[in-house]
N, C-alpha and C positions, 0 to 999 in steps of 0.2 A: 480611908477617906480621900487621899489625894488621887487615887484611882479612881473614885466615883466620879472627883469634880474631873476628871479628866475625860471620863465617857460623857458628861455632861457638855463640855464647852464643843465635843467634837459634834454633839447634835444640836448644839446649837449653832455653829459652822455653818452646818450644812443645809439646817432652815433658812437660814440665811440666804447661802449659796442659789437656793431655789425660787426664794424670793425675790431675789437680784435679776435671775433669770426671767422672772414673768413679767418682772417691772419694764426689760429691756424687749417684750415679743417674742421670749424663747420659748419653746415647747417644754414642759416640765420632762426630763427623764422618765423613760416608761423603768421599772425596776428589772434587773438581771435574773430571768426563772431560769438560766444556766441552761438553755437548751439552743444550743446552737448548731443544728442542723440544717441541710441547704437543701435544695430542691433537686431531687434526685434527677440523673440526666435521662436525657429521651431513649428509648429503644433507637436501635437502627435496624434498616433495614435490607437484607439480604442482596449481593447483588451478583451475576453470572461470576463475573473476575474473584469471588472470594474464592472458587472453590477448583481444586483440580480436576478435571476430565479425562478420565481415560474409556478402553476396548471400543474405539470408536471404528476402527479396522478392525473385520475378522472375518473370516472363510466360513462361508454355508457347513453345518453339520457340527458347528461345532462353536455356536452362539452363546454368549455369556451376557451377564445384562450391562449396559453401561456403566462405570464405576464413576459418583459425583461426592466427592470428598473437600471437605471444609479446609483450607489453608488456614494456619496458625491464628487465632484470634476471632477466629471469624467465627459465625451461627453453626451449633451443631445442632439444631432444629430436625427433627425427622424428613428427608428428602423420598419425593414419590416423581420419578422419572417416567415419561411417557414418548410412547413413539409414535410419531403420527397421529399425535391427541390419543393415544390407547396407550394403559396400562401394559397390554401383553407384549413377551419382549417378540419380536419378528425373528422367522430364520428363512426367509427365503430372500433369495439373492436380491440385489435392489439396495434404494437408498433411503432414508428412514430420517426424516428432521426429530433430531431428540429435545424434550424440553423439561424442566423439572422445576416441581415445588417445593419449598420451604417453611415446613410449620416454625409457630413462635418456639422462642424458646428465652431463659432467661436473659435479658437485653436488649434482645432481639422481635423484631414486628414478622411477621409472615410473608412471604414472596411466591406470585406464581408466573409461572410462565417464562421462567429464565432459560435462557439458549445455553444448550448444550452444545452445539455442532451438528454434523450427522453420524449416522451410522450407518457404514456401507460394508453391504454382509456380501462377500464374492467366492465363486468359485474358483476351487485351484485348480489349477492347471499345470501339470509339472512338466512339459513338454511340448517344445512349438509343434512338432507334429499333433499330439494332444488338441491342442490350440484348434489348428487347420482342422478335423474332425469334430470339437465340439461346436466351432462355428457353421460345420456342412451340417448340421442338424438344427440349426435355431430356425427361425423364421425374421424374418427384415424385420426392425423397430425404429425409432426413430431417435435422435442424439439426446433427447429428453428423457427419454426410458431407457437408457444403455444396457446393455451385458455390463455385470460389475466381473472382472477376472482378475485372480490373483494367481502370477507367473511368476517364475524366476528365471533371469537372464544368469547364465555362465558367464557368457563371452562378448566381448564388443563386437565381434565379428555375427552374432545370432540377432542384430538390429534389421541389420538387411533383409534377412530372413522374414522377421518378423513383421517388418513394412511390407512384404509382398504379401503375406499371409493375411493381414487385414486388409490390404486394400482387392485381395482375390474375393474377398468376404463381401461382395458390394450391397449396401444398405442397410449393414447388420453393427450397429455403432456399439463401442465398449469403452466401459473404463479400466485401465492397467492398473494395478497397485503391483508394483517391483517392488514392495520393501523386505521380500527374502530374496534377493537377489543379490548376489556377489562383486557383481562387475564396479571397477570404480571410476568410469565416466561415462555419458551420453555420448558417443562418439556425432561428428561433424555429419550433418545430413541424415543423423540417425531415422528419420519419418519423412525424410525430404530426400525422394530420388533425383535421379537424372533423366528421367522421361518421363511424358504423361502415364498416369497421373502424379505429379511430385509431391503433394503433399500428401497424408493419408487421413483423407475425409471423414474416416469412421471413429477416429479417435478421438472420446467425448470428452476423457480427461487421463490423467498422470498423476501417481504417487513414485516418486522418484526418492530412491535407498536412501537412506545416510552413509552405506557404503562409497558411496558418487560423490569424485570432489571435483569434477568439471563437467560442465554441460555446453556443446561444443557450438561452433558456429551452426549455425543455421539447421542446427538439432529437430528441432519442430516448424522449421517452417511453411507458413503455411497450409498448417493443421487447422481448418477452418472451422470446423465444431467443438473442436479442446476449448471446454468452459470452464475448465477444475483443473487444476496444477500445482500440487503439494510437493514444495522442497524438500528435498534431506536437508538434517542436520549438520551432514558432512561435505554438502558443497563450498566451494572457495570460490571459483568463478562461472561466471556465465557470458558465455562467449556469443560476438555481435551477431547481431539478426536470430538470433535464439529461437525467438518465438514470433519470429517478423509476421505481421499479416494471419495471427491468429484471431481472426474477427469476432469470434464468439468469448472470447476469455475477459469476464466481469471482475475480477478482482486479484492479484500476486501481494503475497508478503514476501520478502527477500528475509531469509534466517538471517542471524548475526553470524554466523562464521561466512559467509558471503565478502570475500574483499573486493573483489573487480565483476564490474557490469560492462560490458564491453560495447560500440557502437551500437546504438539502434536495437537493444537486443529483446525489444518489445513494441519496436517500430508496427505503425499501423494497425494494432491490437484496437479498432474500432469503439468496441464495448465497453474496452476498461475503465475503469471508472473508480477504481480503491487500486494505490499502489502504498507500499509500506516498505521503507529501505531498514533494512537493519543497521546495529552500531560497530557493524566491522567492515562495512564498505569505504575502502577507501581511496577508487578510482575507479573512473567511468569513461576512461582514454578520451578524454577533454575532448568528451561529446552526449549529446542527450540520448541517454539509454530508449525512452519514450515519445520518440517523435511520432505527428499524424495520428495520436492519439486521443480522435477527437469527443470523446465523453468522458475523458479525463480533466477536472475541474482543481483538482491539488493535489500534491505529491505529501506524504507524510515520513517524515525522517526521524528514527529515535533519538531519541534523547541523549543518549550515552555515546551516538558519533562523533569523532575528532576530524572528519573529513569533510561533511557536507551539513546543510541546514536546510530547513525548507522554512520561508517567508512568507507569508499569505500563501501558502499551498505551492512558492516559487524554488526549485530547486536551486541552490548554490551553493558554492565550495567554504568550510565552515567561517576564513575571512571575508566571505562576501566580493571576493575581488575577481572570481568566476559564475557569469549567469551560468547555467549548467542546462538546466530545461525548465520553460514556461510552457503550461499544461494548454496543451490545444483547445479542451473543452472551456475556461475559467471565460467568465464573464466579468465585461467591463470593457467599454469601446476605447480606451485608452489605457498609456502605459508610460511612465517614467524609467530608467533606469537607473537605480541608487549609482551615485556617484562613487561609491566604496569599488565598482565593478572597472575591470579594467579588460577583458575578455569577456565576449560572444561566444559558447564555444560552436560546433557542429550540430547543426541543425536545431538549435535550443528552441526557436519558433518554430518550426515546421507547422503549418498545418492552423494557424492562428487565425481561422477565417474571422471573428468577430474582431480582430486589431483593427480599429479601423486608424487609430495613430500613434507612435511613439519617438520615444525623448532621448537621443541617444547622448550621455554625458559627455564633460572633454577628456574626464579619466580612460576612457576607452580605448585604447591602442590598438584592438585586435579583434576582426570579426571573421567566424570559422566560415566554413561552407556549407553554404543552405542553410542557415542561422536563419535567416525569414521564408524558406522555401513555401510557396500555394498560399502566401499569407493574401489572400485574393480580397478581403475587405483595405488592406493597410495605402491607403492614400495619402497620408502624409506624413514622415518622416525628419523628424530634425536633432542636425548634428550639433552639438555645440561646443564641437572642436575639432582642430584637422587630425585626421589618423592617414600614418605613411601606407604608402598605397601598398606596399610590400604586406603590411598588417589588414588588409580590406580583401579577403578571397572574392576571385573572378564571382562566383557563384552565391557569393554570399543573399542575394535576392533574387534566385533564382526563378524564373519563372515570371519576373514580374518589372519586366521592361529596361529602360537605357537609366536606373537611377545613378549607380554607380558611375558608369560613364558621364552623366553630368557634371559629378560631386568630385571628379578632376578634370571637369573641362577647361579651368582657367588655371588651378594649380595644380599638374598632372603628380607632384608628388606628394603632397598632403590635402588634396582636398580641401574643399572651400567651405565653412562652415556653413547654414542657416536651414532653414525652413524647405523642404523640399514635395511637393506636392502634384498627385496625379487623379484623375476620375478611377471611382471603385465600376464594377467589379474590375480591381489588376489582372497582367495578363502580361505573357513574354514580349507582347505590342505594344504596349503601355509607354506613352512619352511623358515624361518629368520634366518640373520647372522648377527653377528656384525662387522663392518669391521675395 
Protein backbone atom coordinates (compact mmCIF):
# COMPACT_ATOMS: atom_id res chain seq x y z
CA UNK A 1 0.00 0.00 0.00
CA UNK A 2 2.43 2.62 0.93
CA UNK A 3 4.38 1.82 -2.34
CA UNK A 4 1.31 2.59 -4.44
CA UNK A 5 0.68 5.89 -2.52
CA UNK A 6 4.18 6.55 -3.11
CA UNK A 7 3.99 6.07 -7.10
CA UNK A 8 0.91 8.07 -6.75
CA UNK A 9 2.18 11.41 -5.14
CA UNK A 10 5.39 11.10 -7.58
CA UNK A 11 2.78 11.51 -10.59
CA UNK A 12 1.09 13.69 -9.15
CA UNK A 13 4.54 15.96 -8.53
CA UNK A 14 5.08 15.86 -11.82
CA UNK A 15 1.46 16.87 -13.21
CA UNK A 16 2.07 19.48 -11.30
CA UNK A 17 5.60 20.27 -12.12
CA UNK A 18 4.13 20.58 -15.96
CA UNK A 19 1.48 22.46 -15.13
CA UNK A 20 3.67 25.07 -13.34
CA UNK A 21 5.65 25.12 -16.41
CA UNK A 22 2.70 26.13 -18.89
CA UNK A 23 1.32 28.60 -16.38
CA UNK A 24 4.82 30.25 -16.57
CA UNK A 25 5.30 30.07 -21.00
CA UNK A 26 7.40 27.01 -20.65
CA UNK A 27 7.41 24.59 -23.46
CA UNK A 28 6.04 21.13 -21.97
CA UNK A 29 9.14 18.48 -21.98
CA UNK A 30 9.12 16.55 -25.25
CA UNK A 31 9.60 12.82 -23.52
CA UNK A 32 13.15 11.00 -23.59
CA UNK A 33 12.92 8.04 -26.80
CA UNK A 34 16.60 7.51 -25.56
CA UNK A 35 17.95 7.99 -28.89
CA UNK A 36 20.70 10.41 -28.73
CA UNK A 37 22.53 10.45 -31.71
CA UNK A 38 24.09 13.58 -33.44
CA UNK A 39 24.48 14.48 -36.92
CA UNK A 40 27.08 12.66 -38.44
CA UNK A 41 30.23 14.71 -39.61
CA UNK A 42 30.73 15.94 -43.34
CA UNK A 43 32.92 13.93 -45.65
CA UNK A 44 36.17 15.75 -46.49
CA UNK A 45 37.81 16.23 -49.08
CA UNK A 46 40.98 15.05 -50.62
CA UNK A 47 43.65 17.25 -51.04
CA UNK A 48 47.45 17.01 -53.17
CA UNK A 49 49.53 17.52 -49.45
CA UNK A 50 47.62 14.33 -48.04
CA UNK A 51 49.38 12.13 -50.04
CA UNK A 52 53.30 11.03 -50.72
CA UNK A 53 54.73 11.26 -54.19
CA UNK A 54 57.26 9.55 -55.42
CA UNK A 55 59.47 8.08 -59.12
CA UNK A 56 59.15 11.40 -60.25
CA UNK A 57 62.95 11.03 -61.56
CA UNK A 58 63.82 8.28 -63.79
CA UNK A 59 65.90 7.35 -66.75
CA UNK A 60 64.40 6.61 -70.29
CA UNK A 61 64.04 2.49 -70.48
CA UNK A 62 63.24 1.97 -67.61
CA UNK A 63 59.89 4.02 -66.60
CA UNK A 64 57.62 2.98 -63.69
CA UNK A 65 54.48 4.76 -63.08
CA UNK A 66 54.30 7.36 -60.60
CA UNK A 67 53.80 6.08 -56.93
CA UNK A 68 50.68 8.50 -55.04
CA UNK A 69 50.28 7.12 -51.69
CA UNK A 70 47.82 8.31 -49.00
CA UNK A 71 49.68 9.71 -45.54
CA UNK A 72 48.25 8.44 -42.42
CA UNK A 73 44.64 9.21 -41.90
CA UNK A 74 44.09 10.50 -44.96
CA UNK A 75 41.44 9.03 -48.22
CA UNK A 76 42.51 5.73 -49.32
CA UNK A 77 39.93 6.30 -52.18
CA UNK A 78 41.15 4.37 -55.44
CA UNK A 79 43.79 7.13 -57.19
CA UNK A 80 44.01 7.06 -61.23
CA UNK A 81 47.15 9.24 -62.10
CA UNK A 82 47.53 10.90 -65.45
CA UNK A 83 50.31 12.30 -67.48
CA UNK A 84 49.57 15.04 -69.56
CA UNK A 85 45.95 14.56 -69.15
CA UNK A 86 46.57 10.70 -70.36
CA UNK A 87 46.17 7.60 -68.56
CA UNK A 88 49.29 6.11 -70.38
CA UNK A 89 52.47 6.16 -68.41
CA UNK A 90 55.12 7.94 -71.08
CA UNK A 91 58.70 6.69 -71.58
CA UNK A 92 60.33 8.83 -73.70
CA UNK A 93 62.66 11.37 -72.50
CA UNK A 94 60.82 14.91 -71.68
CA UNK A 95 58.82 16.27 -68.94
CA UNK A 96 55.29 15.10 -68.10
CA UNK A 97 52.89 17.40 -65.66
CA UNK A 98 51.41 14.46 -63.49
CA UNK A 99 47.93 14.90 -61.95
CA UNK A 100 45.68 12.42 -60.06
CA UNK A 101 42.27 11.64 -59.04
CA UNK A 102 40.55 10.55 -56.10
CA UNK A 103 37.52 8.33 -55.93
CA UNK A 104 35.12 8.57 -52.60
CA UNK A 105 35.64 6.50 -50.16
CA UNK A 106 34.25 6.09 -46.69
CA UNK A 107 34.51 9.90 -45.15
CA UNK A 108 35.80 11.01 -47.87
CA UNK A 109 34.22 13.27 -51.07
CA UNK A 110 36.19 12.60 -54.46
CA UNK A 111 38.99 14.79 -55.89
CA UNK A 112 40.27 15.46 -59.18
CA UNK A 113 42.90 17.09 -60.69
CA UNK A 114 45.43 17.25 -57.82
CA UNK A 115 49.08 18.07 -58.74
CA UNK A 116 51.46 15.74 -58.48
CA UNK A 117 54.60 17.52 -59.72
CA UNK A 118 56.44 16.28 -62.87
CA UNK A 119 57.95 13.56 -64.28
CA UNK A 120 61.06 13.97 -66.01
CA UNK A 121 62.03 10.67 -67.88
CA UNK A 122 66.08 11.43 -68.99
CA UNK A 123 68.71 9.74 -70.57
CA UNK A 124 71.78 8.45 -68.91
CA UNK A 125 74.66 9.33 -69.62
CA UNK A 126 77.51 7.81 -67.87
CA UNK A 127 80.33 9.84 -69.37
CA UNK A 128 81.17 13.39 -70.36
CA UNK A 129 82.59 12.22 -73.28
CA UNK A 130 79.33 10.31 -73.67
CA UNK A 131 77.71 13.51 -73.05
CA UNK A 132 79.91 15.47 -75.96
CA UNK A 133 78.67 12.65 -78.47
CA UNK A 134 75.17 12.44 -77.62
CA UNK A 135 74.77 16.09 -77.99
CA UNK A 136 76.89 15.98 -81.66
CA UNK A 137 73.83 14.07 -82.76
CA UNK A 138 70.61 15.89 -81.48
CA UNK A 139 69.43 18.64 -83.27
CA UNK A 140 69.01 22.59 -81.63
CA UNK A 141 65.67 22.85 -79.29
CA UNK A 142 64.93 25.36 -77.51
CA UNK A 143 65.09 25.94 -73.28
CA UNK A 144 61.31 25.04 -73.22
CA UNK A 145 61.91 21.52 -74.73
CA UNK A 146 65.24 20.52 -73.15
CA UNK A 147 67.23 17.24 -73.49
CA UNK A 148 66.34 15.90 -70.03
CA UNK A 149 70.02 13.96 -69.04
CA UNK A 150 70.83 12.15 -66.32
CA UNK A 151 74.86 12.24 -65.59
CA UNK A 152 77.01 11.51 -62.83
CA UNK A 153 79.81 13.80 -61.79
CA UNK A 154 82.96 11.79 -60.09
CA UNK A 155 84.91 14.80 -59.51
CA UNK A 156 84.72 18.68 -58.88
CA UNK A 157 87.46 18.92 -61.25
CA UNK A 158 84.86 17.20 -64.33
CA UNK A 159 82.54 20.74 -63.93
CA UNK A 160 84.97 22.60 -66.09
CA UNK A 161 84.68 19.99 -68.36
CA UNK A 162 81.42 19.77 -68.33
CA UNK A 163 80.75 23.78 -68.90
CA UNK A 164 82.75 23.51 -71.98
CA UNK A 165 80.88 20.55 -73.26
CA UNK A 166 77.57 22.27 -73.09
CA UNK A 167 78.30 25.46 -74.07
CA UNK A 168 80.51 23.61 -77.40
CA UNK A 169 76.77 22.21 -77.77
CA UNK A 170 75.45 25.73 -78.95
CA UNK A 171 71.52 25.79 -78.93
CA UNK A 172 71.02 22.44 -77.89
CA UNK A 173 69.47 23.26 -74.20
CA UNK A 174 69.33 20.42 -71.35
CA UNK A 175 68.24 19.58 -68.11
CA UNK A 176 71.00 17.80 -65.62
CA UNK A 177 69.68 15.56 -62.94
CA UNK A 178 73.22 14.64 -60.91
CA UNK A 179 71.37 12.81 -58.24
CA UNK A 180 73.80 9.65 -59.01
CA UNK A 181 76.52 11.51 -58.78
CA UNK A 182 79.24 11.38 -55.90
CA UNK A 183 80.86 14.56 -55.83
CA UNK A 184 79.98 16.58 -52.42
CA UNK A 185 79.91 20.20 -53.64
CA UNK A 186 79.22 22.55 -56.56
CA UNK A 187 82.55 23.78 -56.86
CA UNK A 188 82.85 28.07 -57.24
CA UNK A 189 82.24 29.05 -61.01
CA UNK A 190 81.19 25.65 -61.65
CA UNK A 191 78.94 26.83 -65.06
CA UNK A 192 80.51 30.27 -64.82
CA UNK A 193 83.78 30.54 -66.74
CA UNK A 194 86.44 33.18 -67.12
CA UNK A 195 85.76 34.05 -70.63
CA UNK A 196 83.12 34.56 -73.03
CA UNK A 197 80.77 32.82 -72.98
CA UNK A 198 80.69 32.81 -68.81
CA UNK A 199 77.67 31.63 -68.20
CA UNK A 200 76.37 28.39 -69.91
CA UNK A 201 73.25 29.38 -71.82
CA UNK A 202 72.03 25.94 -72.38
CA UNK A 203 71.33 24.94 -69.00
CA UNK A 204 67.59 24.82 -68.57
CA UNK A 205 67.63 23.31 -65.29
CA UNK A 206 69.50 21.28 -62.18
CA UNK A 207 68.77 18.36 -59.92
CA UNK A 208 71.63 18.76 -57.55
CA UNK A 209 72.72 15.16 -55.30
CA UNK A 210 72.03 15.09 -51.79
CA UNK A 211 75.57 13.90 -51.79
CA UNK A 212 76.41 18.00 -52.12
CA UNK A 213 76.82 19.90 -48.96
CA UNK A 214 78.07 23.38 -50.56
CA UNK A 215 77.14 25.03 -53.59
CA UNK A 216 79.89 27.50 -54.20
CA UNK A 217 80.23 31.14 -55.06
CA UNK A 218 78.96 32.19 -58.15
CA UNK A 219 78.30 28.30 -59.08
CA UNK A 220 75.58 29.19 -61.76
CA UNK A 221 75.99 32.36 -62.42
CA UNK A 222 74.54 33.75 -64.95
CA UNK A 223 72.94 30.69 -66.30
CA UNK A 224 70.29 32.69 -68.12
CA UNK A 225 67.73 29.85 -69.09
CA UNK A 226 68.26 27.58 -65.67
CA UNK A 227 64.17 27.72 -64.94
CA UNK A 228 64.28 24.51 -62.57
CA UNK A 229 66.72 24.01 -59.78
CA UNK A 230 66.12 21.11 -57.20
CA UNK A 231 68.16 21.03 -53.96
CA UNK A 232 69.82 18.10 -52.34
CA UNK A 233 68.75 17.13 -49.22
CA UNK A 234 72.36 17.25 -48.14
CA UNK A 235 73.18 20.84 -48.82
CA UNK A 236 74.31 23.13 -45.84
CA UNK A 237 75.32 26.29 -47.71
CA UNK A 238 74.93 28.26 -50.65
CA UNK A 239 77.43 30.48 -51.29
CA UNK A 240 77.01 34.52 -52.60
CA UNK A 241 75.97 35.18 -56.08
CA UNK A 242 75.15 31.41 -56.46
CA UNK A 243 72.74 31.91 -58.95
CA UNK A 244 73.27 35.75 -59.61
CA UNK A 245 71.49 36.99 -62.68
CA UNK A 246 69.58 33.65 -63.43
CA UNK A 247 66.74 35.58 -65.28
CA UNK A 248 64.71 32.63 -66.17
CA UNK A 249 64.46 30.84 -62.68
CA UNK A 250 60.45 31.20 -61.40
CA UNK A 251 60.54 29.71 -58.26
CA UNK A 252 63.64 27.98 -55.36
CA UNK A 253 62.61 26.09 -52.15
CA UNK A 254 65.67 26.18 -49.79
CA UNK A 255 65.69 22.36 -48.02
CA UNK A 256 65.84 22.45 -44.19
CA UNK A 257 69.21 21.24 -43.73
CA UNK A 258 70.29 24.67 -45.60
CA UNK A 259 72.06 26.79 -42.69
CA UNK A 260 73.82 29.72 -44.57
CA UNK A 261 72.67 31.68 -47.77
CA UNK A 262 75.33 33.78 -48.43
CA UNK A 263 75.37 37.52 -50.19
CA UNK A 264 73.19 38.04 -52.99
CA UNK A 265 73.15 34.53 -53.74
CA UNK A 266 69.94 34.85 -56.08
CA UNK A 267 70.72 38.35 -56.80
CA UNK A 268 68.92 39.54 -60.07
CA UNK A 269 66.94 36.26 -60.49
CA UNK A 270 64.41 38.65 -62.56
CA UNK A 271 61.62 35.92 -62.78
CA UNK A 272 61.53 34.74 -59.40
CA UNK A 273 58.61 35.10 -58.04
CA UNK A 274 58.21 31.87 -55.13
CA UNK A 275 61.09 31.76 -52.67
CA UNK A 276 60.78 29.36 -49.65
CA UNK A 277 63.55 29.47 -46.82
CA UNK A 278 63.71 26.33 -44.93
CA UNK A 279 63.76 25.87 -40.86
CA UNK A 280 67.68 25.44 -40.61
CA UNK A 281 68.70 28.61 -42.01
CA UNK A 282 70.37 30.37 -39.91
CA UNK A 283 72.48 33.20 -41.61
CA UNK A 284 72.41 35.05 -44.55
CA UNK A 285 75.91 37.10 -43.65
CA UNK A 286 73.72 40.22 -42.73
CA UNK A 287 72.72 40.67 -46.30
CA UNK A 288 69.65 40.11 -48.57
CA UNK A 289 70.21 36.70 -50.30
CA UNK A 290 67.37 38.25 -53.00
CA UNK A 291 68.19 41.54 -54.08
CA UNK A 292 66.93 43.01 -57.75
CA UNK A 293 64.61 40.57 -57.53
CA UNK A 294 62.01 42.23 -59.28
CA UNK A 295 58.91 39.75 -59.53
CA UNK A 296 59.41 38.84 -56.36
CA UNK A 297 56.34 39.94 -54.15
CA UNK A 298 57.08 37.81 -50.71
CA UNK A 299 59.49 35.77 -49.24
CA UNK A 300 58.03 32.60 -47.34
CA UNK A 301 59.96 31.32 -44.18
CA UNK A 302 58.91 27.98 -42.37
CA UNK A 303 57.60 27.71 -39.59
CA UNK A 304 59.79 25.80 -37.45
CA UNK A 305 62.89 28.76 -38.08
CA UNK A 306 64.66 29.99 -35.03
CA UNK A 307 66.52 32.51 -37.21
CA UNK A 308 64.48 34.44 -39.45
CA UNK A 309 60.60 35.44 -40.05
CA UNK A 310 58.91 36.72 -42.90
CA UNK A 311 56.23 39.57 -42.12
CA UNK A 312 53.79 40.58 -44.91
CA UNK A 313 56.13 38.47 -47.33
CA UNK A 314 59.18 41.05 -45.31
CA UNK A 315 62.09 39.04 -44.50
CA UNK A 316 63.66 39.57 -40.96
CA UNK A 317 65.86 38.20 -38.36
CA UNK A 318 63.36 36.08 -35.98
CA UNK A 319 63.55 39.24 -33.24
CA UNK A 320 62.55 41.52 -35.74
CA UNK A 321 65.57 43.67 -34.91
CA UNK A 322 67.13 42.89 -38.60
CA UNK A 323 65.39 44.12 -41.91
CA UNK A 324 67.00 41.40 -43.91
CA UNK A 325 65.25 41.70 -47.57
CA UNK A 326 62.13 43.59 -48.83
CA UNK A 327 60.94 41.87 -51.93
CA UNK A 328 61.70 44.15 -55.01
CA UNK A 329 58.43 42.97 -56.69
CA UNK A 330 55.75 43.78 -53.36
CA UNK A 331 53.30 46.46 -53.93
CA UNK A 332 52.49 49.39 -51.95
CA UNK A 333 53.88 52.94 -52.65
CA UNK A 334 54.96 53.27 -49.09
CA UNK A 335 56.67 51.72 -46.18
CA UNK A 336 57.19 52.09 -42.46
CA UNK A 337 59.89 50.41 -40.78
CA UNK A 338 58.69 48.42 -37.43
CA UNK A 339 60.45 50.20 -34.71
CA UNK A 340 61.48 46.60 -33.23
CA UNK A 341 64.42 47.07 -36.30
CA UNK A 342 67.69 48.30 -35.45
CA UNK A 343 69.63 47.36 -38.79
CA UNK A 344 69.40 47.69 -42.57
CA UNK A 345 71.28 45.00 -43.67
CA UNK A 346 72.95 44.83 -47.41
CA UNK A 347 71.14 45.56 -50.07
CA UNK A 348 67.75 44.68 -48.19
CA UNK A 349 66.00 47.23 -50.96
CA UNK A 350 67.84 46.78 -53.88
CA UNK A 351 65.72 47.19 -56.59
CA UNK A 352 62.32 48.70 -54.93
CA UNK A 353 61.37 50.67 -57.85
CA UNK A 354 57.52 51.08 -56.71
CA UNK A 355 58.97 52.76 -52.99
CA UNK A 356 57.95 55.74 -53.68
CA UNK A 357 58.53 56.66 -49.64
CA UNK A 358 59.75 55.34 -46.52
CA UNK A 359 59.93 55.73 -42.59
CA UNK A 360 62.96 55.16 -41.17
CA UNK A 361 62.70 54.61 -37.20
CA UNK A 362 65.05 56.26 -34.30
CA UNK A 363 65.66 52.54 -33.37
CA UNK A 364 67.89 52.21 -36.42
CA UNK A 365 71.65 52.53 -35.77
CA UNK A 366 72.78 50.93 -38.93
CA UNK A 367 72.28 51.06 -42.63
CA UNK A 368 74.31 48.32 -44.80
CA UNK A 369 75.44 49.11 -48.22
CA UNK A 370 73.05 49.43 -51.06
CA UNK A 371 70.24 48.82 -48.68
CA UNK A 372 68.10 51.25 -51.09
CA UNK A 373 70.32 50.72 -54.28
CA UNK A 374 67.98 51.69 -58.00
CA UNK A 375 65.25 52.43 -55.61
CA UNK A 376 64.55 55.07 -58.62
CA UNK A 377 60.69 55.67 -57.55
CA UNK A 378 61.97 56.47 -53.59
CA UNK A 379 61.49 60.51 -53.33
CA UNK A 380 61.11 60.85 -49.94
CA UNK A 381 62.73 59.42 -47.02
CA UNK A 382 62.29 60.28 -43.31
CA UNK A 383 64.53 59.73 -40.43
CA UNK A 384 63.22 59.86 -37.18
CA UNK A 385 66.22 59.81 -35.43
CA UNK A 386 70.11 60.49 -35.75
CA UNK A 387 72.20 57.39 -36.64
CA UNK A 388 76.20 57.93 -36.12
CA UNK A 389 77.63 58.44 -39.35
CA UNK A 390 80.18 55.52 -38.77
CA UNK A 391 76.59 53.14 -38.72
CA UNK A 392 75.10 54.97 -42.28
CA UNK A 393 77.40 53.19 -45.31
CA UNK A 394 78.85 55.62 -48.01
CA UNK A 395 76.73 53.57 -50.34
CA UNK A 396 73.83 52.87 -48.61
CA UNK A 397 71.64 54.94 -51.39
CA UNK A 398 73.45 54.27 -53.99
CA UNK A 399 72.74 55.46 -57.05
CA UNK A 400 70.33 57.89 -56.10
CA UNK A 401 71.96 61.31 -55.47
CA UNK A 402 73.61 63.79 -52.29
CA UNK A 403 70.86 62.43 -49.58
CA UNK A 404 73.10 61.04 -47.26
CA UNK A 405 75.45 64.04 -47.63
CA UNK A 406 72.61 66.29 -46.66
CA UNK A 407 71.42 64.12 -43.64
CA UNK A 408 74.95 65.27 -42.06
CA UNK A 409 75.20 68.53 -43.33
CA UNK A 410 74.47 70.44 -40.16
CA UNK A 411 75.35 67.46 -37.84
CA UNK A 412 78.29 65.65 -39.52
CA UNK A 413 78.15 63.02 -36.85
CA UNK A 414 74.73 62.06 -36.22
CA UNK A 415 72.58 63.35 -38.74
CA UNK A 416 69.86 65.52 -38.61
CA UNK A 417 66.61 63.92 -38.22
CA UNK A 418 63.30 64.97 -40.50
CA UNK A 419 61.58 64.49 -43.70
CA UNK A 420 63.93 64.34 -46.65
CA UNK A 421 62.62 64.79 -50.17
CA UNK A 422 63.63 64.77 -53.96
CA UNK A 423 61.78 64.54 -57.63
CA UNK A 424 61.22 60.73 -58.86
CA UNK A 425 62.48 59.17 -61.32
CA UNK A 426 65.90 59.22 -58.57
CA UNK A 427 69.25 59.13 -60.11
CA UNK A 428 73.13 59.39 -58.96
CA UNK A 429 72.19 63.45 -59.87
CA UNK A 430 69.33 63.74 -57.74
CA UNK A 431 69.52 66.90 -55.24
CA UNK A 432 67.75 66.40 -51.75
CA UNK A 433 66.14 68.80 -49.33
CA UNK A 434 65.11 68.75 -46.00
CA UNK A 435 61.84 69.98 -45.59
Amino acid sequence: MKRQNLRTFAAVTAALGIAALALAGCPKPEPDDGNHSQTPPQNQTPAAADYDIGNLSQTAGNVTAVTVTPKQGKSAGAVTVYYNGATALPSGNGAYAVTFDVAAASGWNTATGLNAGTLRISDAINSLDALAEYLSGKTANTATAPYYIALKIANESDFATLRATLNSAEGKYVCLDLSGSTVTSIPERAFWGTASPYGCATLAGITIPDSVTSIGSSAFRDCASLASVTIGNGVTSIGSSAFVDCTSLTSVSIPDTVTSIESAAFGGCTSLASVTIGSGVTSTNNANPFPNCTSLAAITVAAGNTAYTADNGILYTKDKTALVGYPAGKTGASFTIPDTVTSIVLNAFHSCTGLASVTIPASVTSIGGQAFRDCTGLASVTFQGAIAEAGFNSNAFYGLGDLRSKFYATDASNGTPGTYTTTAPVSDSSVWAKQ
